[in-house]
C-alpha positions in Angstrom: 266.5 179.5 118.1 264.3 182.6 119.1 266.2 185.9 119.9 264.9 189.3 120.6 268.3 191.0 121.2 270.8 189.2 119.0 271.3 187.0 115.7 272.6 183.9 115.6 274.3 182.2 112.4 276.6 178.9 111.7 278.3 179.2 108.2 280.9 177.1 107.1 282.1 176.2 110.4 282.1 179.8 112.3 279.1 180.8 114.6 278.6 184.3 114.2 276.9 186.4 117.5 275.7 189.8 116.0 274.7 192.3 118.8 271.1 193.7 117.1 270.2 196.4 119.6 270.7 198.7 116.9 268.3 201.5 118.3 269.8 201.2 121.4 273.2 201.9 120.4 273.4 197.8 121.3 273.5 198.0 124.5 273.3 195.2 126.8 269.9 194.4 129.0 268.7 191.5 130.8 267.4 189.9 127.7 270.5 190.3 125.8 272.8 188.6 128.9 271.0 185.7 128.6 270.8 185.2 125.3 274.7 185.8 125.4 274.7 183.1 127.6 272.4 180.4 125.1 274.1 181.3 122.2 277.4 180.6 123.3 276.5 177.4 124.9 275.1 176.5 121.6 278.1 177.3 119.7 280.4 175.2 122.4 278.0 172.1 122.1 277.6 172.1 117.9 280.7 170.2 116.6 280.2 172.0 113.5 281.8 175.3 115.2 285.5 175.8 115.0 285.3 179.9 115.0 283.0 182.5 116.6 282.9 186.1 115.2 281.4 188.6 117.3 280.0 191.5 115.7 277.3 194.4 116.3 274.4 195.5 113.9 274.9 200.2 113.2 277.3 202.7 113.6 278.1 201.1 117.5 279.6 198.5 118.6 278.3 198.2 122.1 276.9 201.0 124.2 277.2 199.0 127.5 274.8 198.0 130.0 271.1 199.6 129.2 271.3 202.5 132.0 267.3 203.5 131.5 266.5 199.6 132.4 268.6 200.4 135.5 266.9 203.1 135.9 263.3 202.2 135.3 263.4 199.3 138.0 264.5 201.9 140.3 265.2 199.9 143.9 265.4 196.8 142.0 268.1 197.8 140.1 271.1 196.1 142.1 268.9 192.7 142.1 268.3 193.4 137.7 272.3 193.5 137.7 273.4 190.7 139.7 270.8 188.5 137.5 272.5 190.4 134.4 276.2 189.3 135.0 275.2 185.8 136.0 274.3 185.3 133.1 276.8 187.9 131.3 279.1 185.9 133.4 278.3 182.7 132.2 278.4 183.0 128.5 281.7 185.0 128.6 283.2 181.7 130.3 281.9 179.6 127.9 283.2 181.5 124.9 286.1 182.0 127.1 287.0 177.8 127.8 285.5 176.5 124.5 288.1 175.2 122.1 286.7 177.2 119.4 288.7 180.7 119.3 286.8 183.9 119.5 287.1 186.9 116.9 285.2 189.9 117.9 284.5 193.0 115.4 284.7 196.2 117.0 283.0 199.1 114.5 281.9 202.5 116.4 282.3 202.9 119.8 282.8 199.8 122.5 281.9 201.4 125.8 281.3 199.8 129.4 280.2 196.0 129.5 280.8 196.6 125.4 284.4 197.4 126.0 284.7 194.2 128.5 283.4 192.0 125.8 286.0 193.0 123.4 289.0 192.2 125.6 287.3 188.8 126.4 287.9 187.4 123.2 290.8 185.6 122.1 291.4 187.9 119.2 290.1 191.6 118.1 289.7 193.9 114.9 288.6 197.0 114.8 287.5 200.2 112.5 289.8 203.2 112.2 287.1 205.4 114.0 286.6 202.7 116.7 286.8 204.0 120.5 286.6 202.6 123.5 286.1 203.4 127.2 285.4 201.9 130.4 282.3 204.3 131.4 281.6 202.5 134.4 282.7 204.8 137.1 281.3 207.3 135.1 278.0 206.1 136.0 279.0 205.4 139.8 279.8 201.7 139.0 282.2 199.5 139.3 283.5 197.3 136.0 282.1 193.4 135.2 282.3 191.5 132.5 286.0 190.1 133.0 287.3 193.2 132.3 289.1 193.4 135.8 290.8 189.8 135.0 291.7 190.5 131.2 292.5 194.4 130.9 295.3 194.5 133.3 296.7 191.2 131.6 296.5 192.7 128.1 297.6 196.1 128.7 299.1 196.1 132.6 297.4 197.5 136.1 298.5 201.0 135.8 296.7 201.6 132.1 293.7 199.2 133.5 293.8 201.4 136.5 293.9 204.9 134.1 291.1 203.6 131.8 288.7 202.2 135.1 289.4 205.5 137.0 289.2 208.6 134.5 287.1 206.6 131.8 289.5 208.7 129.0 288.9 207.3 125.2 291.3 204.9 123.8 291.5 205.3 119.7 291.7 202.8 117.8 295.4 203.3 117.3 296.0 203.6 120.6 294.3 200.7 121.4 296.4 198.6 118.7 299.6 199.9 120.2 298.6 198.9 123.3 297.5 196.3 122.7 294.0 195.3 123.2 293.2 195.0 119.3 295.5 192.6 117.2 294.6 194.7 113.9 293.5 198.0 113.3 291.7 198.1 109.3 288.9 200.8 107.4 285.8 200.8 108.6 283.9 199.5 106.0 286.7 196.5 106.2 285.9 195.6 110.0 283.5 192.4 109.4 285.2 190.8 106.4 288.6 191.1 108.0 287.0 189.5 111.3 285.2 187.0 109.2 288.7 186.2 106.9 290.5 185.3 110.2 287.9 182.9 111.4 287.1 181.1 108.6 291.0 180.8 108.5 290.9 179.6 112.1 287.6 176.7 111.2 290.3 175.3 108.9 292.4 174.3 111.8 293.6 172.0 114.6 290.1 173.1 116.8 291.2 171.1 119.6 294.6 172.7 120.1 293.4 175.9 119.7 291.1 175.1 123.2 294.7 173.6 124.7 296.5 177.0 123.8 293.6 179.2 125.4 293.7 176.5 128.3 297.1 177.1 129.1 296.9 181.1 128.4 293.8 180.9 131.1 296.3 179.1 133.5 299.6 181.1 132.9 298.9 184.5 134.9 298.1 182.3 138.2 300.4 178.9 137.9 304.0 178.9 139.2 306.5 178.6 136.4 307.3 174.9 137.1 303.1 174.1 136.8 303.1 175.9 133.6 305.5 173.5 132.2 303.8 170.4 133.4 300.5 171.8 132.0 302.1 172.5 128.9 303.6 169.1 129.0 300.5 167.5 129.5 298.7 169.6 126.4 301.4 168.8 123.7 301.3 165.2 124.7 296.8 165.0 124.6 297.5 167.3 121.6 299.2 164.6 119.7 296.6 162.0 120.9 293.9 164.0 118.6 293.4 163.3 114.8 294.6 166.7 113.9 298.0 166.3 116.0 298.2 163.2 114.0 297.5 164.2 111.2 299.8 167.1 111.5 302.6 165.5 112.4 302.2 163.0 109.5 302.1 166.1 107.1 304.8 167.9 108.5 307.0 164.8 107.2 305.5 164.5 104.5 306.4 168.4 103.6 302.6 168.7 102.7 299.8 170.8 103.8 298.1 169.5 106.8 294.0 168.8 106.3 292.8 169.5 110.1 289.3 167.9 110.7 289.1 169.7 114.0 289.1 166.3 116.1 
């Protein structure tokens, strides 16, 4: 696969998407959206991915959207946005609904669209000096990337509303305590802790893991009775799968369980 803007990498069952912008402080242009978008169908379609790690080349993690391409098409910069977020758009859904989970590595600063992509993965590290901010409104914009549909549900509307309106920096401890990072280690730590958790997660039951972001996807819309009849019908396709078999069979059998991921 030929990329100008990122790498692209499947070892040992986790696909790892490396933001290589690196003299652009990563940030995201037209180029980069849609090779978001490939890469992450690629890595939903090989049967050989069970984890994705999502990690950035220098000191940040994601700069945002590329402001002097915006401002180098000049009038046709609304028309070079809407073509970026379609296909922004598109590959943060597929990461999003692919069974695989996502693991993104957050080292430097995650600012704008960079911030968006952290909260659209399943799980996040980051690096003690890590910061984040929204930026957008900064620039006169409005947010994309998801971040209006997962920020309020990770951290609640009035902290989404705070962070979106006065663009203040969230630390890295901050952002553990409020949760939009599950773990908070050094700097120099960031990729290895990131890559320790997914190859963890390529050992498992691949296919549950899609039925638990499934239902996660589902719960902040569905009443609480169609919750329970979604989660009804997961556990019961769950234990259809060789891995909810095979699970089930080693639970008895007070042994570890040897998930294939089918």
């Amino acid at each position: 696969m030929n990329l100008e803007t990122l790498l692209y990498e499947v070892r040992d069952g986790v696909a790892h998407i490396t933001l290589n912008r690196e003299k652009a402080a990563n940030a995201l242009n037209l180029p980069m959206c849609q090779e978001l978008e490939r890469v992450a169908l690629a890595a939903q379609e090989d049967p050989a991915v069970r984890a994705v790690v999502i990690a950035a080349r220098g000191k940040m993690f994601c700069a945002g959207g590329d402001l002097s391409a915006m401002g180098d098409a000049g009038d046709a910069a609304p028309a070079l946005l809407k073509r970026m977020t379609i296909h922004l758009h598109a590959g943060l859904s597929i990461l999003g609904r692919m069974d695989a989970p996502v693991i993104v590595a957050v080292g430097g600063a995650a600012a704008g669209a960079g911030f968006s992509l952290v909260c659209a993965a399943d799980l996040a590290v980051a690096g003690e000096s890590a910061k984040f901010t929204m930026a957008y409104t900064g620039a006169g914009l409005s947010p994309d990337g998801s971040s209006t549909y997962t920020l309020p549900r990770l951290i609640g509307r009035r902290r989404a509303a705070e962070l979106m309106l006065l663009n203040r920096r969230v630390t890295a401890a901050e952002a553990l305590d409020w949760g939009i990072v599950n773990q908070v280690v050094p700097d120099a730590e960031v990729d290895a802790t990131a890559g320790k958790i997914a190859s963890q997660l390529a050992q498992g039951p691949t296919l549950a893991y899609g039925k638990v972001k499934e239902l996660l996807l589902a719960s902040s819309s569905e009443s609480f009775e169609t919750q329970m009849e979604l989660e009804g019908r997961g556990i019961a396709d769950s234990a259809r799968t060789v891995d909810g078999r095979e699970g089930i069979a080693a639970f008895l059998a007070k042994r570890a369980p040897k998930f294939t991921g089918a």
